[in-house]
N, CA, C and O atoms as a printed pandas DataFrame, in Angstrom:
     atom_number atom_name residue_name chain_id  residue_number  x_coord  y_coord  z_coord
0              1         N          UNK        A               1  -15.895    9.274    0.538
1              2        CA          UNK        A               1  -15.282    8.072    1.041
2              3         C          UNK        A               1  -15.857    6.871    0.282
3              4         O          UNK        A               1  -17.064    6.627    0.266
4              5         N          UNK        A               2  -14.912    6.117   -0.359
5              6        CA          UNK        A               2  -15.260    4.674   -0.637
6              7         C          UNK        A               2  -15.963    3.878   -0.323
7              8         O          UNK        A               2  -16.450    4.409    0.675
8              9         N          UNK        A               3  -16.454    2.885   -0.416
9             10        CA          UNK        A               3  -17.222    1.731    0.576
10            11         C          UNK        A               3  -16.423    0.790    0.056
11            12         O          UNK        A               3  -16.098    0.825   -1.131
12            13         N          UNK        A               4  -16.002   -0.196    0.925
13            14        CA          UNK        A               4  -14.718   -1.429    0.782
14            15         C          UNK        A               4  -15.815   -2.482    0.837
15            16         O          UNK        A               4  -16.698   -2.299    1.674
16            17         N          UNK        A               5  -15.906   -3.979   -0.243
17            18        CA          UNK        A               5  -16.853   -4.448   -0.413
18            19         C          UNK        A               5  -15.717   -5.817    0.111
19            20         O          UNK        A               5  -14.567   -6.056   -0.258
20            21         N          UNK        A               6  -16.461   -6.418    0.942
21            22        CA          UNK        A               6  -15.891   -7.415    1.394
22            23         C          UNK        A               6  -16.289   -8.856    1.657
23            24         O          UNK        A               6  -17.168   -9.078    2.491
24            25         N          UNK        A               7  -15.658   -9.925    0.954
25            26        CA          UNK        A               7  -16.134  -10.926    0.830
26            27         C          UNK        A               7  -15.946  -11.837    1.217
27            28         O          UNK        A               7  -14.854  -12.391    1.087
28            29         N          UNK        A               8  -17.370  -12.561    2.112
29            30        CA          UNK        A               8  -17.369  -13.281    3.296
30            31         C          UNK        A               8  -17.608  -14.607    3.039
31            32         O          UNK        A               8  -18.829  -14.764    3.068
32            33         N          UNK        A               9  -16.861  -15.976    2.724
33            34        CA          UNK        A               9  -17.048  -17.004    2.365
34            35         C          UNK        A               9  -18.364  -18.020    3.319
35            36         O          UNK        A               9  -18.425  -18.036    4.548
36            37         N          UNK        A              10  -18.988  -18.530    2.704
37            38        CA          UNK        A              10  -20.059  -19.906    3.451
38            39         C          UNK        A              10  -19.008  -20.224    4.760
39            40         O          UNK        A              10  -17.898  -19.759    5.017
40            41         N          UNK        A              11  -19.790  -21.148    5.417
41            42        CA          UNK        A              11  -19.306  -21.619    6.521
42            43         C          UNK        A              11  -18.594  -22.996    6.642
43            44         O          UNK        A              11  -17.748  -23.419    7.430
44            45         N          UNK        A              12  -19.158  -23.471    5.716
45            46        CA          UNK        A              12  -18.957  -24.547    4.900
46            47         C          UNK        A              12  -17.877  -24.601    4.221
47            48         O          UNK        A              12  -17.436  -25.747    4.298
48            49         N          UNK        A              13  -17.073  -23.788    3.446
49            50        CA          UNK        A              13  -16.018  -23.543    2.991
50            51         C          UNK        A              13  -14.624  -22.949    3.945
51            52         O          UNK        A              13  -13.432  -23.218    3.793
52            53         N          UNK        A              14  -15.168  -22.212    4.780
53            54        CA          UNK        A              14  -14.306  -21.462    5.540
54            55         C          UNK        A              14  -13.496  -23.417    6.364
55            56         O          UNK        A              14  -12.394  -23.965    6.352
56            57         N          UNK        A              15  -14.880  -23.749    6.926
57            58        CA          UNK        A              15  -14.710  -25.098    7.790
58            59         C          UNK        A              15  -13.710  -25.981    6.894
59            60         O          UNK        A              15  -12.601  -26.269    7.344
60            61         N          UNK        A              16  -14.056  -26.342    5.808
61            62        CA          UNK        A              16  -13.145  -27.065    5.231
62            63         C          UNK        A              16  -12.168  -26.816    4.826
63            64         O          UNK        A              16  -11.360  -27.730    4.658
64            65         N          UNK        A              17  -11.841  -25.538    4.513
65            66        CA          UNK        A              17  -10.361  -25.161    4.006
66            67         C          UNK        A              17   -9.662  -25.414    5.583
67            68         O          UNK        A              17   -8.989  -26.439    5.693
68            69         N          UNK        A              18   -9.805  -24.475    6.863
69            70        CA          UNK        A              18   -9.181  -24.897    8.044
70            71         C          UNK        A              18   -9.128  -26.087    8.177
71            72         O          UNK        A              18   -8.017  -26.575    7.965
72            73         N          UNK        A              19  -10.144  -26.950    8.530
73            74        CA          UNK        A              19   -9.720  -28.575    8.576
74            75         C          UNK        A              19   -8.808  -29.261    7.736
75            76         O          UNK        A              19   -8.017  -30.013    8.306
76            77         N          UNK        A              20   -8.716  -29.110    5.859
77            78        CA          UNK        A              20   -8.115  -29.245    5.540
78            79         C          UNK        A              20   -6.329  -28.875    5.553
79            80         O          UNK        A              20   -5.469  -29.630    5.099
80            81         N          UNK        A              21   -6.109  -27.681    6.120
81            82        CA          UNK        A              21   -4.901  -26.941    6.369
82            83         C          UNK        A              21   -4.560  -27.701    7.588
83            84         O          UNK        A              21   -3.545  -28.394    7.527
84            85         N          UNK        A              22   -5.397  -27.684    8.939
85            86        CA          UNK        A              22   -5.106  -28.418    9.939
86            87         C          UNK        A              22   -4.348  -29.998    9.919
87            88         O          UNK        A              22   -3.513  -30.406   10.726
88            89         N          UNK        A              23   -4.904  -30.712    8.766
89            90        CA          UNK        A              23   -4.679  -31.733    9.123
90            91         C          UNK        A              23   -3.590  -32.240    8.181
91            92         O          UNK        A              23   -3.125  -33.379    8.230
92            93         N          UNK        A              24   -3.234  -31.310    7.340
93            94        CA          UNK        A              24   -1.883  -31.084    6.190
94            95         C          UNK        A              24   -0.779  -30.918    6.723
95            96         O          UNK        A              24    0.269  -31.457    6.368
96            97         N          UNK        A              25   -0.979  -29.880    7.950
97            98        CA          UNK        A              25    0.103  -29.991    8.684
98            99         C          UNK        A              25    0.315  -30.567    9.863
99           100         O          UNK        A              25    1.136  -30.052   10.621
100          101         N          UNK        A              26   -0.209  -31.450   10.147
101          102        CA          UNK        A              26   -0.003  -32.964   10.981
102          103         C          UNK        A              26    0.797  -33.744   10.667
103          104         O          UNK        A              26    1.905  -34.089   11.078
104          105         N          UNK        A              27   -0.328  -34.205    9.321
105          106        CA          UNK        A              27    0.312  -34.666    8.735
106          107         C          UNK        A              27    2.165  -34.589    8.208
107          108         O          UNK        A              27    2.869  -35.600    8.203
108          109         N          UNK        A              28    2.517  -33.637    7.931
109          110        CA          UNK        A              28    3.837  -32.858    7.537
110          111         C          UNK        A              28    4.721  -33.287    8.872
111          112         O          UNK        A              28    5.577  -34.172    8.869
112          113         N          UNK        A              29    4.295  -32.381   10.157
113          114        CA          UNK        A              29    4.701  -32.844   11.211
114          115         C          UNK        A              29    5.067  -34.272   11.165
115          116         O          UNK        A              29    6.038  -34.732   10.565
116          117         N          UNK        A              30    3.944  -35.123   12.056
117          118        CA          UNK        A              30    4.633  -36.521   11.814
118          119         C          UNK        A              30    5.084  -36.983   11.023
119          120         O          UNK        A              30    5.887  -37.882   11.274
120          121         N          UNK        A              31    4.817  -36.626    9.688
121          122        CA          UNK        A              31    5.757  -37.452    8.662
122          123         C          UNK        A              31    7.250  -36.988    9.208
123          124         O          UNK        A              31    7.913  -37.892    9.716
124          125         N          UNK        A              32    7.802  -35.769    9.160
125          126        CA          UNK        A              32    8.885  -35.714    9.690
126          127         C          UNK        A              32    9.683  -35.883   11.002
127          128         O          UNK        A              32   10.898  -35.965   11.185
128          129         N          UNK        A              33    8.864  -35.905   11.678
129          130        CA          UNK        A              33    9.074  -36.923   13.131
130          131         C          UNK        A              33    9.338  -38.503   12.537
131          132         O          UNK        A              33   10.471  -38.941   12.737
132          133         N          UNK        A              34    8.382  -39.379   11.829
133          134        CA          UNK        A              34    8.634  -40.268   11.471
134          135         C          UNK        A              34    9.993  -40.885   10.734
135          136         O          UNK        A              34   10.604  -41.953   10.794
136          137         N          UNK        A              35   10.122  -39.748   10.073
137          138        CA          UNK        A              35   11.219  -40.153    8.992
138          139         C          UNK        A              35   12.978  -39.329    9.889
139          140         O          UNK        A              35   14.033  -38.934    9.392
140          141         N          UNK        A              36   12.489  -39.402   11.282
141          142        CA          UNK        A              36   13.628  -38.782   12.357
142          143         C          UNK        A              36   14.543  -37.505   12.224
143          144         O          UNK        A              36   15.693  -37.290   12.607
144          145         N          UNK        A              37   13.581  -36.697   11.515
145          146        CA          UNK        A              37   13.874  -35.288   11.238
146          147         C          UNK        A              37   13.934  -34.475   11.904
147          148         O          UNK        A              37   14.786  -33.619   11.665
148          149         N          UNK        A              38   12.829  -34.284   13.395
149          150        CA          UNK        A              38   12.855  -34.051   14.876
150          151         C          UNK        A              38   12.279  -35.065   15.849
151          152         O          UNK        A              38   11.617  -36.038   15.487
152          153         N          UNK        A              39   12.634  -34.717   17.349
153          154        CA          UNK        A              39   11.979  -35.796   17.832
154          155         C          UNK        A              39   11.018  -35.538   18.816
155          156         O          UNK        A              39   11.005  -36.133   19.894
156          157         N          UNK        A              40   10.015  -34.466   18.411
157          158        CA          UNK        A              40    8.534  -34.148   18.927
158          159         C          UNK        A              40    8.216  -35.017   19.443
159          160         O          UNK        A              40    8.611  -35.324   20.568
160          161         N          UNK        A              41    7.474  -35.610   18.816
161          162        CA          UNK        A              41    6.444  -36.799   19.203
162          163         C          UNK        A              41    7.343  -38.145   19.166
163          164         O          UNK        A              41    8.104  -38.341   18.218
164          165         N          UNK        A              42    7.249  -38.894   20.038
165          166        CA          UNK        A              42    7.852  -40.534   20.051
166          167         C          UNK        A              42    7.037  -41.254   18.661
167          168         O          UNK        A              42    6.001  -40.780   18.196
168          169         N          UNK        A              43    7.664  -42.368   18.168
169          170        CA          UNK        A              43    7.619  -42.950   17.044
170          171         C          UNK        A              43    6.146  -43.509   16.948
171          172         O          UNK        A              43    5.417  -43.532   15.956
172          173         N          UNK        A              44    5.920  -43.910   18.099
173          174        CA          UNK        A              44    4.293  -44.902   18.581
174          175         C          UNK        A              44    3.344  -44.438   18.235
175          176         O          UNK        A              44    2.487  -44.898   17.481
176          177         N          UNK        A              45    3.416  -43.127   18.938
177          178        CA          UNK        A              45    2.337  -42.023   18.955
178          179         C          UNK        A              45    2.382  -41.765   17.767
179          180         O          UNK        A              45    1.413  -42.219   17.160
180          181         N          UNK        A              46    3.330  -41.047   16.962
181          182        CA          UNK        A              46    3.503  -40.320   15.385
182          183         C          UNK        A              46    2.509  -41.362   14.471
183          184         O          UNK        A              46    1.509  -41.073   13.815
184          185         N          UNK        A              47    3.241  -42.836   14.703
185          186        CA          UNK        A              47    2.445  -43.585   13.751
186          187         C          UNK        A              47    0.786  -43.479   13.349
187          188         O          UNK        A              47    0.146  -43.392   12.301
188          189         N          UNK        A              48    0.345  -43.564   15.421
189          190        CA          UNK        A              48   -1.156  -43.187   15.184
190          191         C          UNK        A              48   -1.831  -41.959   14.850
191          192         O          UNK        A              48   -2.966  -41.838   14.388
192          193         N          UNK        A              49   -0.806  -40.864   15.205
193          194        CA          UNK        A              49   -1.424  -39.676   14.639
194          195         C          UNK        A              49   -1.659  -39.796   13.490
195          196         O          UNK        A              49   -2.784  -39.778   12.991
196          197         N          UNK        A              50   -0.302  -39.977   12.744
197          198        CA          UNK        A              50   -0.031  -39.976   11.148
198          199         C          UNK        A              50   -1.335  -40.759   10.294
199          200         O          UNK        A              50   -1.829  -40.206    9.312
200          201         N          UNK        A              51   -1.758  -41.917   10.715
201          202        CA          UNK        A              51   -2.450  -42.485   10.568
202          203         C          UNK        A              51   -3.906  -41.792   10.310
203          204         O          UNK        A              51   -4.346  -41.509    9.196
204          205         N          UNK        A              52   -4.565  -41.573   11.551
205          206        CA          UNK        A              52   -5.431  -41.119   12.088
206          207         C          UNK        A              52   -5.823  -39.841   11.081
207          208         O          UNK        A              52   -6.939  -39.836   10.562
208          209         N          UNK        A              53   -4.972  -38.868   10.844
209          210        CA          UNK        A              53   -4.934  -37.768   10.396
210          211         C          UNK        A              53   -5.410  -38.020    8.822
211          212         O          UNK        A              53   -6.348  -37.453    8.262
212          213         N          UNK        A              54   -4.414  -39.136    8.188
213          214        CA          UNK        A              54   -4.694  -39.334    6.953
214          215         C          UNK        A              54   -6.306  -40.017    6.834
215          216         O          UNK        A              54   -7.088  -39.945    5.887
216          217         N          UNK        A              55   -6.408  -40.436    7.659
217          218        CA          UNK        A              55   -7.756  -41.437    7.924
218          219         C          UNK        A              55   -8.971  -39.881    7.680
219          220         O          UNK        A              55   -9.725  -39.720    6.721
220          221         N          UNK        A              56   -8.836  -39.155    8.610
221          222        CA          UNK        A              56   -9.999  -38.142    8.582
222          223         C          UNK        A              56   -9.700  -37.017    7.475
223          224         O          UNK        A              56  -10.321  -35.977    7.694
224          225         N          UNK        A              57   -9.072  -37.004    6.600
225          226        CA          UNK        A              57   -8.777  -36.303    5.718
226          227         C          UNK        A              57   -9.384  -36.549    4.679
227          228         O          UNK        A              57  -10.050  -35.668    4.136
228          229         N          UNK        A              58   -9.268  -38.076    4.062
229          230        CA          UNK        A              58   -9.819  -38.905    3.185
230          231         C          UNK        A              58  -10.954  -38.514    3.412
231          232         O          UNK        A              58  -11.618  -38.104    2.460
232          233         N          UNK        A              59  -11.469  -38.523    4.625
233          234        CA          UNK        A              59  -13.308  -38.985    5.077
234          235         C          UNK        A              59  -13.798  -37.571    4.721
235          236         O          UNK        A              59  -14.902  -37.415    4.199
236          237         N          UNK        A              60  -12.860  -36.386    5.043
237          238        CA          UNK        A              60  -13.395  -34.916    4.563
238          239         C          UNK        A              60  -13.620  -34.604    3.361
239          240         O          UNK        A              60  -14.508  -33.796    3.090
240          241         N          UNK        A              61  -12.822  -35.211    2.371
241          242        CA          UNK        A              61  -12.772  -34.938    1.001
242          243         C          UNK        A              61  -13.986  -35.892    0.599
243          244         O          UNK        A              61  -15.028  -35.368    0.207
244          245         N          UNK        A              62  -13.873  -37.352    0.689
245          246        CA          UNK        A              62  -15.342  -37.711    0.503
246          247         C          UNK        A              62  -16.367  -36.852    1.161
247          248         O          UNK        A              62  -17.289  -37.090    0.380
248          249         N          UNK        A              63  -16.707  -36.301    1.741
249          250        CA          UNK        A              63  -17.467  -35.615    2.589
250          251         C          UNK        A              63  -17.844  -34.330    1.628
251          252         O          UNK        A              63  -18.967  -34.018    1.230
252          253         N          UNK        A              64  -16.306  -33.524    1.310
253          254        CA          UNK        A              64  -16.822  -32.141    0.323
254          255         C          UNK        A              64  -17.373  -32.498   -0.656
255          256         O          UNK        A              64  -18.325  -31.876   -1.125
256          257         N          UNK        A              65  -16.712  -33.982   -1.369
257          258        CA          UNK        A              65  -16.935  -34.040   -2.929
258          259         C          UNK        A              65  -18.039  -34.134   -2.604
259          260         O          UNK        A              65  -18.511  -33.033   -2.889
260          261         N          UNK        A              66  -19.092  -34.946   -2.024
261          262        CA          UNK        A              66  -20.722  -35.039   -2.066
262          263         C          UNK        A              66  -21.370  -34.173   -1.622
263          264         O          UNK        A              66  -22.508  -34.031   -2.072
264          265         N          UNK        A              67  -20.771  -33.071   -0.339
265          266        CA          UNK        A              67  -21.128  -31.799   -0.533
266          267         C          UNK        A              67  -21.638  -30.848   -1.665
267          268         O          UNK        A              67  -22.737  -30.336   -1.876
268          269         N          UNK        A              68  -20.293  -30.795   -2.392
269          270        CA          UNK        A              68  -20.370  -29.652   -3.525
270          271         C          UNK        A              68  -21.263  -30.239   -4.819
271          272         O          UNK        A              68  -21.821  -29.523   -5.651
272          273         N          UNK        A              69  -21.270  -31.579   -4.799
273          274        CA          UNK        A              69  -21.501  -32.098   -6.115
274          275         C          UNK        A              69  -23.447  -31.685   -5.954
275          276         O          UNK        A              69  -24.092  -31.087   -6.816
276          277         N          UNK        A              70  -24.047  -32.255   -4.519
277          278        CA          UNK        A              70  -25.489  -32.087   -4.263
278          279         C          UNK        A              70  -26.008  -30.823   -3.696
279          280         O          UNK        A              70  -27.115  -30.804   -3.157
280          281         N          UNK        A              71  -25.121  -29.555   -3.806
281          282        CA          UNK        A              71  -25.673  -28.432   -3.273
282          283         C          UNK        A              71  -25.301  -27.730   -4.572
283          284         O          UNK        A              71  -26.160  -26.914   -4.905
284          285         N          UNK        A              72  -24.330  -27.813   -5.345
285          286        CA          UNK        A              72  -24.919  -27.227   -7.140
286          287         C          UNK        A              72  -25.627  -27.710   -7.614
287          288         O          UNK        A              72  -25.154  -27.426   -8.714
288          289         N          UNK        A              73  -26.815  -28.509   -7.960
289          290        CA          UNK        A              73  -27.640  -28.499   -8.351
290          291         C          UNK        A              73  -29.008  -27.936   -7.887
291          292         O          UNK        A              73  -30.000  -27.762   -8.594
292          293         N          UNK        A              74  -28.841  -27.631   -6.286
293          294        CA          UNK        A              74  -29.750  -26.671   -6.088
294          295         C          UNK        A              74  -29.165  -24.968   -6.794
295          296         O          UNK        A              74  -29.906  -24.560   -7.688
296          297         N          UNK        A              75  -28.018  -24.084   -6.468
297          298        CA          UNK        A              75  -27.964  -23.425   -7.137
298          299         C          UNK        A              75  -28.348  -23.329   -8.625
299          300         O          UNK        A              75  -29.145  -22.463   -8.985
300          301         N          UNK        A              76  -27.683  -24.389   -9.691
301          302        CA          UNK        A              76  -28.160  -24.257  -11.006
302          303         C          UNK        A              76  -29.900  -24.101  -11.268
303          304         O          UNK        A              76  -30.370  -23.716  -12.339
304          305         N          UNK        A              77  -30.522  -24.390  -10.359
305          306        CA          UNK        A              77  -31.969  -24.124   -9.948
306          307         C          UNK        A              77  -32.261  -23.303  -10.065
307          308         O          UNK        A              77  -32.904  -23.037  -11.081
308          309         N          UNK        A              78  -31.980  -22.305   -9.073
309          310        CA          UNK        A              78  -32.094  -20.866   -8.428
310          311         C          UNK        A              78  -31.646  -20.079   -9.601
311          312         O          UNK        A              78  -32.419  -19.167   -9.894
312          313         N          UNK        A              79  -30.700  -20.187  -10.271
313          314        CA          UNK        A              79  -30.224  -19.530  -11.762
314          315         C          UNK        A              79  -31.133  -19.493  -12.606
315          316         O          UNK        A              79  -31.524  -18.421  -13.069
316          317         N          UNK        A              80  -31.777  -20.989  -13.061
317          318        CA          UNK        A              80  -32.546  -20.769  -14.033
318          319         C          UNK        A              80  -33.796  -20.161  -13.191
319          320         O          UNK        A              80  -34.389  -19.441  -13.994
320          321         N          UNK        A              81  -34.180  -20.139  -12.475
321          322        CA          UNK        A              81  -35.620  -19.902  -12.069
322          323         C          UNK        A              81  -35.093  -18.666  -12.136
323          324         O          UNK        A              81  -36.174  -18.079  -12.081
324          325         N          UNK        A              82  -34.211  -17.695  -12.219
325          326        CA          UNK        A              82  -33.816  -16.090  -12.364
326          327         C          UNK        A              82  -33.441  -15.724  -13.851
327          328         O          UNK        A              82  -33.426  -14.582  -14.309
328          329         N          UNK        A              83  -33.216  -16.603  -14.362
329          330        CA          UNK        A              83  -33.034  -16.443  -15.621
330          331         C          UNK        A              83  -34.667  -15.772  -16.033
331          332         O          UNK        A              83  -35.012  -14.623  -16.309
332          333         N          UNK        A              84  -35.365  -16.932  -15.937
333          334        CA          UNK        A              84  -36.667  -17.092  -16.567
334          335         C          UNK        A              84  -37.545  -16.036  -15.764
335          336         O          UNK        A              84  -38.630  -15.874  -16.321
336          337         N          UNK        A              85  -37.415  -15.420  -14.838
337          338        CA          UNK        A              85  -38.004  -14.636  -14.249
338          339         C          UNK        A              85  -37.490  -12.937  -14.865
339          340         O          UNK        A              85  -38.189  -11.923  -14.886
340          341         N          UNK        A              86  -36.223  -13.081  -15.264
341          342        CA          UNK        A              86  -35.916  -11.774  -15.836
342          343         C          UNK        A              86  -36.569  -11.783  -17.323
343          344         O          UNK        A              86  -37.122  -10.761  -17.730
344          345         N          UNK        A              87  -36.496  -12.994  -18.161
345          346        CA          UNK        A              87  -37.276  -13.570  -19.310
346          347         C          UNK        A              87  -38.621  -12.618  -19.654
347          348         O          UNK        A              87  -38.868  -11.582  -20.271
348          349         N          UNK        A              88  -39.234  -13.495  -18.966
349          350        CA          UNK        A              88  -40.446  -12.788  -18.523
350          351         C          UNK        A              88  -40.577  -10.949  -18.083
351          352         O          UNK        A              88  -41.325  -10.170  -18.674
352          353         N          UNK        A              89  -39.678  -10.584  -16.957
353          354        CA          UNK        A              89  -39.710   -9.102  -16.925
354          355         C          UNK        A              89  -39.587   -8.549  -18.380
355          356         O          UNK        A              89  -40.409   -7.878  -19.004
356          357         N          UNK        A              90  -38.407   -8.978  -18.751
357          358        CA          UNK        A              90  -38.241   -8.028  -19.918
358          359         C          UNK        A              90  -39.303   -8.473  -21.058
359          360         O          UNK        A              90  -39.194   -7.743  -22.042
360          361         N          UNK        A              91  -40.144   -9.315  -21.176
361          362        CA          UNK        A              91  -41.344   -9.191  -22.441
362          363         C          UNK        A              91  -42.645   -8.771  -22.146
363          364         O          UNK        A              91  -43.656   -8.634  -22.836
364          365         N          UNK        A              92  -42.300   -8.538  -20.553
365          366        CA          UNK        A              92  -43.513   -7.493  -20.255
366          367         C          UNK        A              92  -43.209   -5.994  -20.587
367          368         O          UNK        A              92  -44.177   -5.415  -21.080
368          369         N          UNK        A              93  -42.131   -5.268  -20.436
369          370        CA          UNK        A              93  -42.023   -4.533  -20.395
370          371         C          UNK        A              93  -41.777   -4.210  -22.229
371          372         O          UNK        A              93  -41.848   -3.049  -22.632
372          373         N          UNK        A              94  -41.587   -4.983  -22.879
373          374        CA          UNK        A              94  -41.466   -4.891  -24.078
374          375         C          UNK        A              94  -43.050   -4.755  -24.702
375          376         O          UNK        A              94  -43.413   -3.747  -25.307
376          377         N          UNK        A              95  -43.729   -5.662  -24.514
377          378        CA          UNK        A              95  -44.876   -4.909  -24.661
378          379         C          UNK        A              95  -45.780   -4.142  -23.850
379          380         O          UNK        A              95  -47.007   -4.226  -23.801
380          381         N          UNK        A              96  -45.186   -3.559  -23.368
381          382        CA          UNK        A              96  -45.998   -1.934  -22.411
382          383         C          UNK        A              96  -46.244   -1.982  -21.074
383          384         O          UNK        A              96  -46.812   -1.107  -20.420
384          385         N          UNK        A              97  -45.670   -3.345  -20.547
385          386        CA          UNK        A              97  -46.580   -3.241  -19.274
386          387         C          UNK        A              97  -45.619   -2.736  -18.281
387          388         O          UNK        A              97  -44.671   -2.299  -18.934
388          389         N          UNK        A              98  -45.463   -2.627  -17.406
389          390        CA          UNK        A              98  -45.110   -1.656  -15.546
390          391         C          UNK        A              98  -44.534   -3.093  -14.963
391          392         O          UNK        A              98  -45.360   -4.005  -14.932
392          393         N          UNK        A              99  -43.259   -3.369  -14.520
393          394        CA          UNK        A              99  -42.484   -4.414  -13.834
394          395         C          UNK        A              99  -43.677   -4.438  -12.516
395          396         O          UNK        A              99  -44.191   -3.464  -11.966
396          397         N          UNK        A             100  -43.811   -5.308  -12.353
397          398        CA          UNK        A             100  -44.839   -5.876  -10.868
398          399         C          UNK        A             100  -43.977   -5.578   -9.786
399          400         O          UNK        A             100  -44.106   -6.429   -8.906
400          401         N          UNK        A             101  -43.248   -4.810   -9.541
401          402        CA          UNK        A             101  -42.721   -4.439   -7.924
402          403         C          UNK        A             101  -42.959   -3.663   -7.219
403          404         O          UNK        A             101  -42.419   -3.645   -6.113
């Protein structure tokens, strides 16, 4: 039997893609309520949703971009410090010595 390898995104990502999807289609919604395509929501309300929605959307994306931009540079970290650690394994073992594990 196989083993099925399955891949489980951050929490952080999972969160923002839903929020982002959530509020895309609000957005969508009232816009077409607005523009009297159905008549869900009364015009008043639509406006502030519509509003509102675009308002916290903006604030999410500022939010990821400084997310993603200050948590890769800790990864690119963690890379090189593995880089240089395999570096090292392999010129020990090149000249004779036993990997330290």
């Amino acid at each position: 039997m196989s083993k099925r390898q399955v891949k489980v995104y951050p929490r952080f990502e999972r969160l923002w893609h839903w929020t982002q999807m959530t509020l895309i289609v609000v957005l969508i919604v009232t816009g077409f309520g607005l523009n009297g395509v159905h008549g869900l929501i009364p015009f008043g309300p639509a406006v502030m949703l519509h509003t509102i929605a675009a308002l916290v959307l903006l604030g999410v994306w500022i939010f990821a971009t400084f997310w993603l931009f200050t948590t890769k540079k800790k990864k690119k970290k963690k890379k090189k410090k593995k880089k240089k650690k395999k570096k090292l394994l392999r010129l020990g073992r090149v000249q004779g010595r036993r990997a330290p594990l």
